[in-house]
ROKEDO-155650 format. One line per 2 residues: number of its first residue (from 1); their letters; for each residue x, y, z of C-alpha. Coordinates in steps of 0.25 Angstrom, whole numbers, plus 2048, in hexadecimal, padded with zeros to 3 digits. Example, Ala and Ser with C-alpha at 12.3 -4.5 7.8 and 13.67 -1.06 7.14 Angstrom:
# ROKEDO-155650
1	as	831:7EE:81F; 837:7FC:81D;
# end
This chain:
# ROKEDO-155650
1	xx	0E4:D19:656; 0F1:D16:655;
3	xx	0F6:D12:647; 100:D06:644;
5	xx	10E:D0B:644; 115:D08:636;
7	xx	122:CFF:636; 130:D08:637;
9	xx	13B:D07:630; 140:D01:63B;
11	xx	138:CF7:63C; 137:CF3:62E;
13	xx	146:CF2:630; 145:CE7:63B;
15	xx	139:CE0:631; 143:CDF:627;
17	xx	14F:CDA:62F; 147:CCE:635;
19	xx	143:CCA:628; 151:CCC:620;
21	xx	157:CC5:62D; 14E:CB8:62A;
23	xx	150:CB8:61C; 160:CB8:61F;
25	xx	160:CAD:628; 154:CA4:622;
27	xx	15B:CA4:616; 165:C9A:618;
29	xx	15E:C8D:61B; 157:C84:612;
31	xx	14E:C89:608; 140:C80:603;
33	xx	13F:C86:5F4; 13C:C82:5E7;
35	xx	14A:C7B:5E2; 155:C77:5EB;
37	xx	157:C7B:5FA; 164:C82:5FE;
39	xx	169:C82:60C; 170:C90:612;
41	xx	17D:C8D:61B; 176:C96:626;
43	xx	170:C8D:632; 162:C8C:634;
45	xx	163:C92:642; 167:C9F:63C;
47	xx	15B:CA0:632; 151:C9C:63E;
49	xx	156:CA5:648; 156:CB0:63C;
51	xx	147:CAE:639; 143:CB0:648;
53	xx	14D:CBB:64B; 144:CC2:640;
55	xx	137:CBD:642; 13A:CC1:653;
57	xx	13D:CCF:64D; 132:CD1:645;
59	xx	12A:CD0:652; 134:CD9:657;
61	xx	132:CE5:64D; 122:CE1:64C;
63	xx	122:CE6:65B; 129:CF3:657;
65	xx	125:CF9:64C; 114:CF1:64C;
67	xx	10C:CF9:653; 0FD:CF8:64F;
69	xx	0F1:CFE:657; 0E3:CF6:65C;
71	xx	0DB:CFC:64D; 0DA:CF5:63F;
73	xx	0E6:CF0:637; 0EC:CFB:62F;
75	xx	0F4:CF9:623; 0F5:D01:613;
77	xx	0E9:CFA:609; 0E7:CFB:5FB;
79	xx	0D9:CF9:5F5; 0D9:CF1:5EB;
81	xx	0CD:CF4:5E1; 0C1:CEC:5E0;
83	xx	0BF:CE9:5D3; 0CD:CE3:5D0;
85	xx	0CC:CDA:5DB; 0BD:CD4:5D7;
87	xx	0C4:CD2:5CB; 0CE:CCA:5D0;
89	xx	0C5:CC4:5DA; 0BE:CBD:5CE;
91	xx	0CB:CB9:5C7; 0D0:CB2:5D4;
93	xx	0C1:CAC:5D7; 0C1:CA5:5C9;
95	xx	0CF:CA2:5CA; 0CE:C99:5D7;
97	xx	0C0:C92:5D2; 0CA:C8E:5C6;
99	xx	0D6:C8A:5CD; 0D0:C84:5D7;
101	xx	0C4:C7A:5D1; 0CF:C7B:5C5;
103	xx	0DA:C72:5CF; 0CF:C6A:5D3;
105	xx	0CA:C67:5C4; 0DA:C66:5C1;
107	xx	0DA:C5A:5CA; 0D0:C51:5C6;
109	xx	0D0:C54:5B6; 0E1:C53:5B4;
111	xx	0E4:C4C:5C2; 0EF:C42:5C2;
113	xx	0FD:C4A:5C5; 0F9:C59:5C1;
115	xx	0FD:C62:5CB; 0F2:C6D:5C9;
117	xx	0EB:C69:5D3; 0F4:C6A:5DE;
119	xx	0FB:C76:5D8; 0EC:C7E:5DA;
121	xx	0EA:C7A:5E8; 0F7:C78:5EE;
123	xx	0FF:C82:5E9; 0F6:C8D:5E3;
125	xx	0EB:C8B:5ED; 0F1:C86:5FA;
127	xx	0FE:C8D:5FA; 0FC:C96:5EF;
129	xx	0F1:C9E:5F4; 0F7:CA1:601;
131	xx	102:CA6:5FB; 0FB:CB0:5F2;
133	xx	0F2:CB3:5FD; 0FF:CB9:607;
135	xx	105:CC0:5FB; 0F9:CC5:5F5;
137	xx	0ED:CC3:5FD; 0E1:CB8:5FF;
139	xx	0DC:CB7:5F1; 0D1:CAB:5F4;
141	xx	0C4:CB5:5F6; 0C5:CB6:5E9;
143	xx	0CD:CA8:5E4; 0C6:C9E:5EE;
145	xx	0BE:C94:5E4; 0B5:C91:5F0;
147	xx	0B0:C9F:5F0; 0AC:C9E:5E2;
149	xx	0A6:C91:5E2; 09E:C93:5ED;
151	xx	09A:CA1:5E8; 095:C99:5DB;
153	xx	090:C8F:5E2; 086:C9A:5EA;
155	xx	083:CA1:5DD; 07D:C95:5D8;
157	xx	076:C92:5E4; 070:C9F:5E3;
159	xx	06C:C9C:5D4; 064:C90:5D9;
161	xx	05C:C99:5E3; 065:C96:5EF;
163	xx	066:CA1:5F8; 074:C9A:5FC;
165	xx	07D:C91:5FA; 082:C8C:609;
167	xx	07B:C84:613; 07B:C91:61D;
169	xx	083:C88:628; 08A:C91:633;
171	xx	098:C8E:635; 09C:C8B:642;
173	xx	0A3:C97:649; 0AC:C8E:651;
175	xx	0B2:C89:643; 0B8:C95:640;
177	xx	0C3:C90:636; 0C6:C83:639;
179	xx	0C1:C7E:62F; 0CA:C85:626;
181	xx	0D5:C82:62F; 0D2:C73:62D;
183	xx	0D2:C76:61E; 0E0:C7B:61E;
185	xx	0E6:C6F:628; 0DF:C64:61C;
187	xx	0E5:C6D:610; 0F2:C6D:618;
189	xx	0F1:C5F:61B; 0EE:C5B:60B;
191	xx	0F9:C64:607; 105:C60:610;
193	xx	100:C51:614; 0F6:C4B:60B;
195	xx	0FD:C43:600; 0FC:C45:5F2;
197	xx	0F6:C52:5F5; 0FA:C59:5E9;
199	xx	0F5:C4D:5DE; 0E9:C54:5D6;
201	xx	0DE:C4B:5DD; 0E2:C4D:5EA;
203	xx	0E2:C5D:5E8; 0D5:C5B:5DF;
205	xx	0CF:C56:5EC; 0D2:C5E:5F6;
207	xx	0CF:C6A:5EC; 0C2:C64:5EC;
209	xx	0BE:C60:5F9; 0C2:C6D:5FF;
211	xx	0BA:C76:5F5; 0AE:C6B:5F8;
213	xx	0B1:C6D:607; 0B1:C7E:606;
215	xx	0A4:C7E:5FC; 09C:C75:608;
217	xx	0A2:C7D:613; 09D:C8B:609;
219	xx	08F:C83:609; 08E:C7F:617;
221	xx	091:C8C:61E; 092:C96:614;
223	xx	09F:C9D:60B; 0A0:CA8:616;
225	xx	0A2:C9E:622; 0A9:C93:61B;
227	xx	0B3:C9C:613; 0B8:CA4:61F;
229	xx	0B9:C97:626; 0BC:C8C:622;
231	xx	0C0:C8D:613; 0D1:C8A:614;
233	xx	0D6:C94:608; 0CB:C9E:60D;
235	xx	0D0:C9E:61D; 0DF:C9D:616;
237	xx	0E1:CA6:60C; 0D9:CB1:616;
239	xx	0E2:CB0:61F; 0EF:CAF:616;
241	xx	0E9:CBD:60E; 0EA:CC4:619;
243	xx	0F9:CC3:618; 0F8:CC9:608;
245	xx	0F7:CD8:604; 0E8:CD6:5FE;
247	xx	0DD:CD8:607; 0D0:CDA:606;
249	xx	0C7:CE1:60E; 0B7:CE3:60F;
251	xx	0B1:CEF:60A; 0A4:CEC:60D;
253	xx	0A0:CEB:61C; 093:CE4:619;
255	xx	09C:CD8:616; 0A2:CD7:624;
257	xx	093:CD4:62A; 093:CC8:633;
259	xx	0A0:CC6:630; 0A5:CBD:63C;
261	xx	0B4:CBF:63C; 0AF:CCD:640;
263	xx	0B6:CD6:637; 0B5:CE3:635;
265	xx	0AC:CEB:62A; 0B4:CF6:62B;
267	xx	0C3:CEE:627; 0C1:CE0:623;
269	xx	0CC:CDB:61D; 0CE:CCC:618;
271	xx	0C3:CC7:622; 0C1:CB8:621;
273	xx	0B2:CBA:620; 0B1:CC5:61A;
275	xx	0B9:CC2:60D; 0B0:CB6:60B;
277	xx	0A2:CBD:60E; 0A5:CCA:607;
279	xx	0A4:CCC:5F9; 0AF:CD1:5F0;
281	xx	0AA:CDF:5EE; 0A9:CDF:5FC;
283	xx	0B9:CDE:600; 0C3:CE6:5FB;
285	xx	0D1:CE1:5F8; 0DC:CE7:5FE;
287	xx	0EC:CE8:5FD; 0F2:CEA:60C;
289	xx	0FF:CE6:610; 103:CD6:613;
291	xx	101:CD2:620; 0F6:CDD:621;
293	xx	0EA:CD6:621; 0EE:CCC:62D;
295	xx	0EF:CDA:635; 0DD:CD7:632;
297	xx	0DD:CCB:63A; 0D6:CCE:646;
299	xx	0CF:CC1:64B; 0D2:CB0:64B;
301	xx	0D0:CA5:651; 0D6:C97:653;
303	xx	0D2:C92:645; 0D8:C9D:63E;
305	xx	0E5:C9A:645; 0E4:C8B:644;
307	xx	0E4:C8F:634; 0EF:C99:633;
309	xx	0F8:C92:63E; 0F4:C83:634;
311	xx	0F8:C8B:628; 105:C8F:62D;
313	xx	107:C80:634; 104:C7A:627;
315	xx	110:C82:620; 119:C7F:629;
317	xx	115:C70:62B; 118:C6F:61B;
319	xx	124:C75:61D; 129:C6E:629;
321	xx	125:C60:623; 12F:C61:619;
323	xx	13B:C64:623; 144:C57:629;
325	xx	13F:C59:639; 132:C56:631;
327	xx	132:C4B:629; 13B:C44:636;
329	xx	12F:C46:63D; 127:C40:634;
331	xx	12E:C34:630; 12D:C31:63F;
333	xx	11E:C31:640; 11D:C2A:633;
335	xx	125:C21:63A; 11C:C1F:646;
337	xx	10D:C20:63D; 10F:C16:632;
339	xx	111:C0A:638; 102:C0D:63C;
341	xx	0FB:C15:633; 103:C11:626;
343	xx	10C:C1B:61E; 101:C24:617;
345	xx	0F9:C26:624; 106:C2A:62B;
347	xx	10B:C34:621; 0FC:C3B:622;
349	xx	0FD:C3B:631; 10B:C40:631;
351	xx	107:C4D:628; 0FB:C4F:631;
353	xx	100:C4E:63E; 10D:C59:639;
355	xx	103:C62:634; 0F9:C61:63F;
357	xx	104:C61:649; 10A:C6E:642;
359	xx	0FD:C75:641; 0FA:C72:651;
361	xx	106:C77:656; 107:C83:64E;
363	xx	0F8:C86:654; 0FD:C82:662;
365	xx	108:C8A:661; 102:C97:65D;
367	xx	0F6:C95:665; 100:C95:671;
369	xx	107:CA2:66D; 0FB:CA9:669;
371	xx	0F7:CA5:67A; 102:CAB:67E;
373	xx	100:CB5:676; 0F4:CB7:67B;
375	xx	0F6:CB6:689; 103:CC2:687;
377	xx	0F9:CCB:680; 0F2:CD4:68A;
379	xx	0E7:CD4:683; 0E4:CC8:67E;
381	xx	0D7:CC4:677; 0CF:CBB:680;
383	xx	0D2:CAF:676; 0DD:CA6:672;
385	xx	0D7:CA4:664; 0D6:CB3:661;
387	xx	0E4:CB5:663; 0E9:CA9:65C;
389	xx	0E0:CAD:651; 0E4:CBA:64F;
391	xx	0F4:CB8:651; 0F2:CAA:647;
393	xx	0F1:CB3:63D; 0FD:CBB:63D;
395	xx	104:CAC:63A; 0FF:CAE:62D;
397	xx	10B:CB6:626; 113:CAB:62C;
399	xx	10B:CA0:625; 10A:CA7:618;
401	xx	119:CA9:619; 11B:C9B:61A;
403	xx	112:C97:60F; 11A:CA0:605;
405	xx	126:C9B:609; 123:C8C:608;
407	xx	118:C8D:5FC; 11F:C99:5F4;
409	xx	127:C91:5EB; 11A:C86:5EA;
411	xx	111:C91:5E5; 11D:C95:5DC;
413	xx	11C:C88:5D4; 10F:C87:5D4;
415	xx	10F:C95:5CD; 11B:C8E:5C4;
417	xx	113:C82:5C1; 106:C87:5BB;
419	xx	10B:C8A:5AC; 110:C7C:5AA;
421	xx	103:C74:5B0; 0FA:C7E:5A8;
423	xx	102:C75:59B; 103:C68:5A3;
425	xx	0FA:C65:5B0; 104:C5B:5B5;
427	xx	10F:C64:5B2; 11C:C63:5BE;
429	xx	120:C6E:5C5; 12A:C78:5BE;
431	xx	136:C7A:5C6; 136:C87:5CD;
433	xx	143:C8E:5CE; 144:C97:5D8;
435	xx	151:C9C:5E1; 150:C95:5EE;
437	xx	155:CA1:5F5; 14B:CA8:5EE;
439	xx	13F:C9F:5F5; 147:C9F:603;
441	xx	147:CAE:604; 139:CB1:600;
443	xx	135:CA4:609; 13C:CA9:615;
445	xx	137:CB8:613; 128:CB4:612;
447	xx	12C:CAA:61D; 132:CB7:627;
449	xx	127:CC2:620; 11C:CB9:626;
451	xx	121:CB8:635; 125:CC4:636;
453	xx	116:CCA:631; 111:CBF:63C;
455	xx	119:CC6:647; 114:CD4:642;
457	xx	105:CCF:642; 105:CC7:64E;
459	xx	10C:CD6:656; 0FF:CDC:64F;
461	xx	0F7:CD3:655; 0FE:CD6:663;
463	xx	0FE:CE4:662; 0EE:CE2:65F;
465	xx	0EB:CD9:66A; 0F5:CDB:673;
467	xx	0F9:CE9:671; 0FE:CEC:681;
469	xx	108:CE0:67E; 109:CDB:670;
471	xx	119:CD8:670; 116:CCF:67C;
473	xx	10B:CC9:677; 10F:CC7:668;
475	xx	11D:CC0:66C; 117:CAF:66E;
477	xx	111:CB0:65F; 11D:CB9:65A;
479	xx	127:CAD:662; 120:CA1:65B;
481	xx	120:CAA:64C; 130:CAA:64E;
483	xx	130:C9C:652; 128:C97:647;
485	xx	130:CA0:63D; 13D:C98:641;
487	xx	133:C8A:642; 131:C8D:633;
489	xx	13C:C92:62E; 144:C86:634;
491	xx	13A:C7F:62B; 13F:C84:621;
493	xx	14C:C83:622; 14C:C73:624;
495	xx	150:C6B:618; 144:C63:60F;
497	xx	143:C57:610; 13A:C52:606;
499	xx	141:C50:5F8; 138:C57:5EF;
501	xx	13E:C50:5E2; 137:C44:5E9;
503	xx	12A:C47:5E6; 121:C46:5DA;
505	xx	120:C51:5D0; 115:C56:5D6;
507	xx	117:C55:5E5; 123:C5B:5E1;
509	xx	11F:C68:5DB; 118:C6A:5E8;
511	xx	11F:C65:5F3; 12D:C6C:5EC;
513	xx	126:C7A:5EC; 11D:C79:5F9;
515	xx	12A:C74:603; 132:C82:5FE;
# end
């Protein structure tokens, strides 16, 4: 069989150009950091037309130098030894019961203004995580507090003279993940619309209701079925770790039995269902590439692209909210609402409908390309859903690019602000002083990084599928990655609204952080 050709010189060449040209011409415009903006004389046209000059040629130089056969993924792997990472397993697994249930007793026993709550969930865990997750590699097998809990939970079922814990439901096949799917749109909605989602009762209560919610899904259909399924950070940080360097794959092919995304024994690597059924001796971690592990991804569906095309709407909704063509908007139908529904109601409806709205069109707009797509392929799976499941994960670098760039600095004091509220629990947010350039530069570069490995996936997936025509048949999706590089980037550059000095001290150490 013929082996995939490695990248020239030459080509590497080009790589670098398109980045180094974005970078030049991004820099200029306005720059959401920690500190004080600073506009470039340089127009905003420039820098546009410089993001997708490079992301267009990223496509051009993945035509050329990509060439990859119909046979398994191949890519360097280091093992990493067994014992060391059960050790750490354990490490992670009491760390997450503690953090976790430690936010939750953090919110009921200080209350009033301490932050900790909110700095567990919404920076560490919901922004955090993700994060550590692209850089690093999915960390939750181990840290979930969910697996633990219910793994305790079964122990002492057993102990009773149980034979299981569960009520032995079947989950419905025609669920697949929506469930999760409507798990990530309500976290997005507490996060981005609820008010006063960062007091310490509000984040105590969600904590709680959502850990009541996974333990009775867990006891209604079993760990296995719920986990893969419907469990947000499970479905999440599964997907967000293919992007990282750490894999794990299965060394025991007894533990891909019945397994129903249908993975292979013989190379199973970070399947869904797998990495919950299988037990930790039976998978081995592994250190690839970045961007490896998505070269796995073989099958999806409509729900898996509903979550990763609602992870990347939500980012950009959270962005776009804090632009002027935004808030002009908004102003307009607060205008028209709350003369009927009365100012709070409005406000809600106004946040929902944007983020619903964002969410729909991002799905209606990918679901139309990947048709196209599909009718340019010659041969083309028989379904609609199997291709926009298999190409909605090649949006993933982009989503994890725009995370980094607009949660980076968020995490960053998070990091910062530990020490102080380990001597004060309602200690303010230190000031962080880091060089705005500093921030634009690595924002933009994780920004341009993360098109251009979507453009270099989505040609694999051509070059699988399509392999008598893949140039033709991965130009709509690679047109709408360049479209959306300038929709975000023009994002970006518009000036914040919102006065962050306007704020109380805690919104403030949030919001400041999590618009840069």
């Amino acid at each position: 069989m013929p082996r995939p050709q490695p990248r020239t010189p030459r080509g590497l060449l080009a790589a670098f150009i398109a980045v180094a040209v974005t970078l030049v011409t991004a820099l200029p415009v306005l720059g959401h950091a920690v500190g004080r903006p600073f506009q470039s004389p340089i127009p905003v046209w420039m820098q546009l037309a410089g993001a997708g000059i490079a992301v267009a040629a990223s496509f051009a130089v993945s035509a050329a130098i990509v060439k990859v056969s119909r046979d398994v993924p191949r890519y360097p792997h280091l093992a990493v030894p067994l014992l060391p990472s059960l050790v750490i397993g354990w490490l992670l697994a009491a760390i997450g019961v503690i953090w976790w249930y430690g936010a939750i007793a953090a919110a009921f026993v200080i209350g009033g203004e301490t932050p900790i709550p909110a700095l567990g969930l919404w920076i560490f865990v919901w922004v955090g995580l993700p994060i550590a997750a692209e850089l690093l590699g999915n960390p939750w097998p181990s840290l979930s507090p969910f697996r633990t809990t219910f793994a305790l939970l079964e122990r002492g079922a057993r102990f009773l003279g149980f034979d299981r814990l569960d009520l032995g439901l079947v989950y419905p096949p025609g669920a697949a993940r929506w469930p999760a799917v409507l798990l990530l749109f309500a976290g997005i909605w507490s996060e981005l619309v609820l008010p006063g989602a960062t007091e310490a009762g509000s984040v105590g209560a969600l904590m709680i209701g959502y850990t009541l919610v996974t333990l009775a899904g867990m006891t209604c259909f079993g760990r296995v079925a719920w986990l893969r399924n419907a469990e947000l950070f499970e479905v999440l940080l599964g997907w967000l770790g293919r992007i990282g360097p750490l894999g794990r794959r299965t060394v025991e092919a007894n533990a891909c039995a019945g397994c129903a995304e249908r993975c292979r024994p013989a190379r199973c690597i970070d399947c869904p269902e797998c990495a919950v059924a299988a037990e930790p001796t039976e998978r081995r971690p592994e250190i690839r590439p970045w961007f490896a592990g998505l070269t796995e991804v073989r099958t999806g569906g409509w729900s898996d692209a509903a979550f990763i095309l609602l992870a990347l709407a939500g980012v950009t909704y959270d962005g776009f909210r804090q632009t002027g063509p935004w808030q002009e908007i908004e102003n307009r139908l607060l205008s028209v609402l709350q003369p009927d529904i009365g100012g709070f109601e409005a406000f809600l409806a106004v946040g929902t409908l944007g983020l619903l709205g964002a969410w729909l069109l991002f799905l209606l707009v990918f679901a139309m390309g990947a048709a196209v797509t599909r009718r340019l392929s010659a041969e083309a799976p028989p379904r609609l859903g199997s291709v926009v499941g298999s190409y909605a994960a090649t949006l993933l670098p982009i989503a994890g690019g725009y995370m980094i760039a607009h949660y980076g600095t968020l995490v960053i004091q998070g990091i910062v602000w530990v020490p102080d509220l380990t001597r004060d629990a309602v200690a303010p947010a230190p000031p962080v002083e880091i060089p705005t350039s500093l921030i634009w530069y690595l924002s933009v570069l994780a920004i341009v990084v993360g098109h251009i490995a979507a453009i270099f996936l989505s040609h694999r997936i051509a070059l699988r599928d399509a392999p008598e025509g893949p140039i033709r048949a991965g130009i709509p999706l690679a047109s709408l990655m360049v479209a959306y590089t300038v929709l975000s980037l023009w994002i970006i550059a518009q000036p914040i609204v919102a006065d962050p000095t306007a704020v109380e001290p805690q919104a403030d150490a949030f919001s400041v952080a999590a618009r840069n």
